[in-house]
Structures are given as structure tokens and as C-alpha cells.
Legacy VTK file of the C-alpha trace (Angstrom):
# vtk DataFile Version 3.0
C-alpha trace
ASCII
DATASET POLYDATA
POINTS 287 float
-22.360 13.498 -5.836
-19.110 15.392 -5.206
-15.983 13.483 -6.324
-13.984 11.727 -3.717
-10.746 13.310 -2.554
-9.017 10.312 -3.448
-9.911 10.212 -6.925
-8.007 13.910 -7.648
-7.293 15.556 -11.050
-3.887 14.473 -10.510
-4.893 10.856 -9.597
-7.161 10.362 -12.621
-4.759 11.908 -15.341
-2.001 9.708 -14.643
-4.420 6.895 -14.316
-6.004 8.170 -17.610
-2.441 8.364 -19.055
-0.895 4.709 -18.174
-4.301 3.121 -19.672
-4.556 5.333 -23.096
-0.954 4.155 -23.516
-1.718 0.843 -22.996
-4.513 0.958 -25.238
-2.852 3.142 -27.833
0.771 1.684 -28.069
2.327 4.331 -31.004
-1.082 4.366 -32.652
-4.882 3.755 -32.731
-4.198 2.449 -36.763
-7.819 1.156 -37.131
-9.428 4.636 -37.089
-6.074 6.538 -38.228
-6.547 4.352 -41.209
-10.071 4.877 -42.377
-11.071 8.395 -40.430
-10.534 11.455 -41.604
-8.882 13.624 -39.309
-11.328 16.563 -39.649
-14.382 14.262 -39.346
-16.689 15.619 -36.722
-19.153 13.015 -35.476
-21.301 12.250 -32.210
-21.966 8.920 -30.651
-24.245 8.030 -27.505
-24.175 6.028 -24.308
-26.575 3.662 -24.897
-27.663 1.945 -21.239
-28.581 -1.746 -22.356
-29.738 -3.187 -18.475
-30.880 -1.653 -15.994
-28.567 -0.537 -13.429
-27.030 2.281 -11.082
-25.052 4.092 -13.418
-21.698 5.295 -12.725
-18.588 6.801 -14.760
-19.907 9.326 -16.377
-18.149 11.631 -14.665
-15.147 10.228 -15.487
-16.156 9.128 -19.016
-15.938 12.924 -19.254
-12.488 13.358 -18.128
-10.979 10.848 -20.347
-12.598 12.434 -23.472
-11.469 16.117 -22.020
-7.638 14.259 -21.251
-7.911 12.876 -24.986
-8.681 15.972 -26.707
-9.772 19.073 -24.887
-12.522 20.026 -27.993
-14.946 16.955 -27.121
-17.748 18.004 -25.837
-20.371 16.079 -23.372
-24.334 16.708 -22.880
-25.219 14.432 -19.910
-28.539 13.248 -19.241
-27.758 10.618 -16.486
-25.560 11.444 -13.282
-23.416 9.506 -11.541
-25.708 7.286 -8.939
-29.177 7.943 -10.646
-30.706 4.424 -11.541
-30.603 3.776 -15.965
-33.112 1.873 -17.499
-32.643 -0.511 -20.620
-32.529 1.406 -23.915
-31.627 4.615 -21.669
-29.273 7.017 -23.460
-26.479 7.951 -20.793
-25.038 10.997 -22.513
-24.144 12.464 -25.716
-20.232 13.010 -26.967
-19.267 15.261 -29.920
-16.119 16.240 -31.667
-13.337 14.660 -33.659
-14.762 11.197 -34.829
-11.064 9.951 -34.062
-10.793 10.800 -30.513
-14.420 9.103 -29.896
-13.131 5.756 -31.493
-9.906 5.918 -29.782
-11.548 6.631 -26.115
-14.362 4.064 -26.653
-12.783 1.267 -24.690
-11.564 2.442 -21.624
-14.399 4.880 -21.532
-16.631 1.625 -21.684
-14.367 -0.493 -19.445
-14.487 1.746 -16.698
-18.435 2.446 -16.865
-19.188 -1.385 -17.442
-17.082 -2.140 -14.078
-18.244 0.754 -11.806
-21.938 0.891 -12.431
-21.790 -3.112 -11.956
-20.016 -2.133 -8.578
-22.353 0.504 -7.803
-25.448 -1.679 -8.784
-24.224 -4.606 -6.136
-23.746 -1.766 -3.840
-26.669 0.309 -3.771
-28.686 -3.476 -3.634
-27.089 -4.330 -0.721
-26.847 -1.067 0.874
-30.439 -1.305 0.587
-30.924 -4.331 2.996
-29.514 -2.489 5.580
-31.996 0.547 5.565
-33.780 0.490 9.125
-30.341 -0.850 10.800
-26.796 1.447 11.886
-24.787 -0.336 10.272
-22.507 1.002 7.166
-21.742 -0.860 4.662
-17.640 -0.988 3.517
-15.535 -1.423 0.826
-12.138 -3.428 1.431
-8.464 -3.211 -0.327
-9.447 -6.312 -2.522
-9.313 -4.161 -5.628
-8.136 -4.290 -8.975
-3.997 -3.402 -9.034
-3.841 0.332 -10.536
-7.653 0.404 -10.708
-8.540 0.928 -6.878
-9.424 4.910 -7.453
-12.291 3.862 -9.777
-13.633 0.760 -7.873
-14.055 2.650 -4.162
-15.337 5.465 -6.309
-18.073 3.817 -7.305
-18.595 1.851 -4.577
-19.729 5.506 -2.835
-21.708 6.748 -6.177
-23.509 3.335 -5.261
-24.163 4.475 -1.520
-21.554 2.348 -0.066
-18.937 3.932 2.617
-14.990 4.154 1.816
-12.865 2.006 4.343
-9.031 2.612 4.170
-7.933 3.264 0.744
-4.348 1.640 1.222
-2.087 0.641 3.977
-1.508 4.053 5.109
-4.498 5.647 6.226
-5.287 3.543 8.798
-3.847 0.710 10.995
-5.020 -2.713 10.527
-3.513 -5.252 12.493
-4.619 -8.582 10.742
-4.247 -12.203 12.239
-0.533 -12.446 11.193
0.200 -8.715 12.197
-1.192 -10.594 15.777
0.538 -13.876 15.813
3.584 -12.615 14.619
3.427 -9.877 18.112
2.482 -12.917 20.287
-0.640 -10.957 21.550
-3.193 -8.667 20.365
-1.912 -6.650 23.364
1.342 -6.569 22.178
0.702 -6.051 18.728
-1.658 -2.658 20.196
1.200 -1.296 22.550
3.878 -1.329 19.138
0.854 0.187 16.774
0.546 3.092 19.579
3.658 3.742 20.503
4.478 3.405 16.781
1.553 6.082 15.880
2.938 8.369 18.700
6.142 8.516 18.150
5.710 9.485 14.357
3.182 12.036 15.401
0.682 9.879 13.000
-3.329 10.305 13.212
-4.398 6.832 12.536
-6.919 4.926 14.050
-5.840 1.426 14.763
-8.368 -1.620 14.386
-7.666 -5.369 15.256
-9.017 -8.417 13.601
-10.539 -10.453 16.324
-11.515 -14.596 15.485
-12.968 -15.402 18.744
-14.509 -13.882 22.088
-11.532 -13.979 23.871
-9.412 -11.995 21.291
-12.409 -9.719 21.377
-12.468 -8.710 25.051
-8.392 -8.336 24.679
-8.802 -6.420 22.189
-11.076 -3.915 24.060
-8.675 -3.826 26.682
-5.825 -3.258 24.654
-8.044 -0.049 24.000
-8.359 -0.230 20.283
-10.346 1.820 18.273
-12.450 -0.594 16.055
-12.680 -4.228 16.439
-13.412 -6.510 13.558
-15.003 -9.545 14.452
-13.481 -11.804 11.677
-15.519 -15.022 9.857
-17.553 -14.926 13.164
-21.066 -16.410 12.805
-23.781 -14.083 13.547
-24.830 -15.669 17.360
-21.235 -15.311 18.495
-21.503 -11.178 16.801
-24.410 -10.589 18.646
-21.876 -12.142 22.068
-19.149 -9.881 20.826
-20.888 -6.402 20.524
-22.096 -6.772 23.931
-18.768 -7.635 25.141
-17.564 -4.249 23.430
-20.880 -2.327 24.962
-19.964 0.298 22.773
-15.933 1.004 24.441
-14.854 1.287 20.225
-16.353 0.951 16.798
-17.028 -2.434 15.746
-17.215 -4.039 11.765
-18.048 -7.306 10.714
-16.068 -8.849 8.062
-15.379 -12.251 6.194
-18.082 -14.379 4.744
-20.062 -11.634 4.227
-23.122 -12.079 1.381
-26.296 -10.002 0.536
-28.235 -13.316 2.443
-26.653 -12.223 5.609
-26.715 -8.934 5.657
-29.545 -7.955 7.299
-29.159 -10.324 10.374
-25.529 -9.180 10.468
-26.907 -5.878 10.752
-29.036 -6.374 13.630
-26.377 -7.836 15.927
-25.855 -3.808 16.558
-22.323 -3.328 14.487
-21.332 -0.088 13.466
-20.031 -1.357 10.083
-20.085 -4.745 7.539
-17.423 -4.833 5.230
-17.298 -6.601 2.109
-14.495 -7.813 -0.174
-17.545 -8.865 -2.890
-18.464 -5.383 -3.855
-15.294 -4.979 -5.705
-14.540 -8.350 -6.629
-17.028 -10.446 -7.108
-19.703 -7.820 -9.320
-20.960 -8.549 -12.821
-20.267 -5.764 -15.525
-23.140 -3.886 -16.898
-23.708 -3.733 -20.214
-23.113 -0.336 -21.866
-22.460 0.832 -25.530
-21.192 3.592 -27.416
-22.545 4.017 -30.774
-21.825 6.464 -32.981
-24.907 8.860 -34.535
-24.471 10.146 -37.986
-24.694 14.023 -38.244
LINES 1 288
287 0 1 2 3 4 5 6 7 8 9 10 11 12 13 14 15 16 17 18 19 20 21 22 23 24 25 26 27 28 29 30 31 32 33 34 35 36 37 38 39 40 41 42 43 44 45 46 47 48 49 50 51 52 53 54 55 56 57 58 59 60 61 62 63 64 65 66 67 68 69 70 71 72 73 74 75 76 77 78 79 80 81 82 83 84 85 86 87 88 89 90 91 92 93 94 95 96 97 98 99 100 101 102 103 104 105 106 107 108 109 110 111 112 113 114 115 116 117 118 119 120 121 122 123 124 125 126 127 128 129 130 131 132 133 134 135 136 137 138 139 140 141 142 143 144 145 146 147 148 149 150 151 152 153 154 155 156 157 158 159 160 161 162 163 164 165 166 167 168 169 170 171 172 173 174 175 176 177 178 179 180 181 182 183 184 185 186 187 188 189 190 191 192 193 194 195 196 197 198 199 200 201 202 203 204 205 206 207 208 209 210 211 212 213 214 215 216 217 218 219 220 221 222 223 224 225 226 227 228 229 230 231 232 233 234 235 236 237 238 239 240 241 242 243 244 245 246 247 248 249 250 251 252 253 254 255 256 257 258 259 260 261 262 263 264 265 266 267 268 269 270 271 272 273 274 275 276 277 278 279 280 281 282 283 284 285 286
């Protein structure tokens, strides 16, 4: 799949950078210490469950960041499902910059094929149904790019990616306006003034917020922790005036009935923060 605007050459080599220093401090001493410098070794992805699989392309912009000579032979894409005992791809060059990429190459795989995994699975219950499924901004600090990355290698759909792409006004955005009207009028008048293209959405906990919210004329309403009778109320009470998501509570049980009350899109903080890691190795091969 084609790489996500968001996740830019710029983006991913100061990303790259801050974690390699991290990891690196003023010297990888285990392998400076017993490598030669001239070694030239390989080692392989070894896949050791089955999942959807998804760094690689990444994987191969560390190694490139590290040291321009290492070369990659993939034999998995991002998004195509690995099986157990699966070899991922092949890396070559300096047996130094292998050892000293190994662990944030494998940190970031293990995290966004688990990610990916949860998400193509649940993406998966919604098939038949015209309803997206969403990522949220409950993300790792400094590790968002790679997270809603692979949240769309999995299948999923991008919501916002921070506070400025879109305008959310939440429950205390609401209370602290009074009104959900109120809060609306500032949002707009705020977005016109600044000549802004935003889309504004409002959090909505009940069906009164949700018809004052339609009248308030926003552009999605997010029906917030609601159970899935009172959706069902609240979709009809929007007859289709804006986009609608549900959101809080949200697990693969649900997902399917959530679905079917007709909204446009189900968000879910668990794709990002509640996935388990996939287990991945990379082991060096002897030449």
C-alpha cells in the first residue's frame, strides 16, 4: 500500500534519529567490541505467529538511515497475512549496522503488525455493513506516525492525526461553552475567521445533545458511550443531516451490532492501545 502522507521522509528520519540515539547513547559497545568492522553478514525476519505483517517498509528505512550500503530482499509486504516460521525479508551488509538496528527494527514491527492484526480482525466484522472503522489520538507519545500507520496497512481508516486537523469539541470543550450550540457558533466563527478548512464534530452523551447538535449544524456527530438501542434512536434523529461515529466502549463483541445501527464510522481507542505484540525475530545467517 502507498505510504501515508503523514508518515513523510522527513517525519520518519527524525523519528528514526531521536530513537537510534536513544538506543545508541555514544556507542553500540556490545557489537563494537566483538565485530569486526568489515564483517559482512545477513540475518532474516523470521515471522514466529501468524499475523498481518507490517513494518517492513519501514524496517527498510531504518537500515537505509543507519547505513545507506544495507541492502533488503523482501518477500512479505506490508498488509499481506505471515504465517509461523515465515521468513519476512532478508538484510545484508555490515554485520555491525544489523546488530545495532535490531531493536528498534523489531520494536516497531512487533507493535504495528500486532496493531494491524487487531485491525484487519475487526475490520473484518464489519464487511457487509457502511461503517468505517477509526483509529483515535490514544497513541503512544512520539510513536503516533507508526501506530495510525499501521492501523491503515491493517485496513483500518485514519481519524484526525492531532489536534489540528480537525475540530473536536469533547464534553468539556461543551460544558465549559454552556451549550453544544454555543460551543458550534465559537468553532465556526473561529474556523472562518482564520480562513481554516476543518470539519468540526461534537461529542454527543444523550438524545437531546444529539438533536442540538444537528441543529447547531455540525458536521459529524459522535454519539459517545451510548448503548446500541439509543444509536439506532440517534441516527434516525440525524436522518443523514451530517456524518455520524460511534465511540467509547467500543469492543470486537459489539461491533457488528454497532454497525448495523446505520453509522458512518466506529472508532476505537483499543486498536492502538490495547493490542498484543507479535512475535518477530531477527537472526543472523552465516555467509
Amino acid at each position: 500500500m502507498k505510504r501515508p502522507s503523514y508518515a513523510s521522509d522527513k517525519v520518519l528520519k527524525e523519528f528514526i534519529t531521536r530513537a537510534l540515539e536513544e538506543d545508541l547513547g555514544n556507542g553500540d559497545h556490545s557489537t563494537l567490541s566483538t565485530i569486526p568492522k568489515d564483517l559482512e553478514q545477513k540475518a532474516q525476519l523470521l515471522v514466529k505467529e501468524d499475523c498481518i505483517l507490517a513494518g517492513v517498509e519501514l524496517a527498510e528505512i531504518i537500515f537505509k538511515t543507519f547505513d545507506k550500503n544495507l541492502k533488503t530482499e523482501i518477500f512479505i509486504k506490508d498488509g499481506q497475512p505471515a504465517k509461523k516460521g515465515d521468513i519476512a525479508f532478508v538484510v545484508t551488509g555490515q554485520a555491525r549496522s544489523i546488530l545495532s538496528t535490531e531493536r528498534l527494527v523489531l520494536n516497531c514491527m512487533q507493535r504495528m503488525s500486532g496493531i494491524a492484526t487487531m485491525t484487519h480482525d475487526w475490520d473484518s466484522r464489519l464487511v457487509g455493513t457502511k461503517a468505517k472503522l477509526l483509529d483515535t489520538r490514544k497513541t503512544t507519545p512520539n510513536f503516533r506516525v507508526c501506530e495510525k500507520w499501521a492501523v491503515a496497512i491493517g485496513g483500518g481508516t485514519n481519524h484526525r492525526y492531532g489536534l489540528y486537523d480537525m475540530i473536536m469539541l469533547k464534553d468539556n470543550h461543551i460544558d465549559y461553552n454552556g451549550s453544544i450550540t454555543n460551543a458550534v457558533k465559537a468553532a465556526k466563527d473561529y474556523v472562518k475567521k482564520n480562513k481554516l478548512k476543518l470539519k468540526i464534530e461534537v461529542e454527543t452523551r444523550n438524545l437531546q445533545e444529539v438533536e442540538e447538535a444537528v441543529k447547531s449544524g455540525a458536521d459529524r456527530i459522535m454519539f459517545d458511550n451510548m448503548n446500541v438501542e439509543m444509536m439506532a434512536e440517534a441516527v434516525n434523529i440525524v436522518n443523514g443531516k451530517c456524518e455520524t461515529e460511534a465511540s467509547g466502549g467500543i469492543t470486537r463483541d459489539v461491533l457488528n451490532s454497532v454497525a448495523k445501527t446505520g453509522v458512518n464510522f466506529i472508532s476505537a481507542g483499543a486498536l492502538t492501545h490495547s493490542h498484543s505484540n507479535i512475535d518477530l525475530s531477527l537472526k543472523a545467517l552465516k555467509n
